[in-house]
N, C-alpha and C positions, 0 to 999 in steps of 0.2 A: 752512359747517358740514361736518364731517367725518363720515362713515359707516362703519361697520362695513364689514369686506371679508367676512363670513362672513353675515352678514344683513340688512347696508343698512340699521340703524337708526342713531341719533346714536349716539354715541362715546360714550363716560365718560371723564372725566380718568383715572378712579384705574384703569383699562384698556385705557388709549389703547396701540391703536390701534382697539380692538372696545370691544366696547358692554358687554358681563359679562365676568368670568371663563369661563362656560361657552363663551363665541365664542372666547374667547382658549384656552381647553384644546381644543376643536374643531383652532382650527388647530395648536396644537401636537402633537396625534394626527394630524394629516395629513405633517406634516414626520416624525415616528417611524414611521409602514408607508410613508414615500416616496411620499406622494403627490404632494407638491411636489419638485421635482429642480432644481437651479441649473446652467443648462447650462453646458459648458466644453468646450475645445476637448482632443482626447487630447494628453498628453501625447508633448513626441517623444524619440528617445534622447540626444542633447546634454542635454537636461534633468535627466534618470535621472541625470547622472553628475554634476552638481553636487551 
């Protein structure tokens, strides 16, 4: 069984991968003020010029 990642309840289909809407707007308020960050390495100048 699948869990929510914002409140560890079951999942919903029609929400998958959270459980409501409101888990699912949760995290996606967390991705808009940058709570969540996807790391990456800096870019180098070779790159820049492509």
């Amino acid at each position: 069984m699948n869990v929510c990642p914002i409140c560890k309840k079951p999942t919903d289909p029609q929400h998958r991968p959270f459980c409501s809407k409101r888990c699912a707007d949760i995290d996606l308020g967390r991705w808009l003020t940058e709570s969540y960050v996807v790391p990456a390495r800096p870019a180098s100048e070779d790159d820049e010029e492509s």
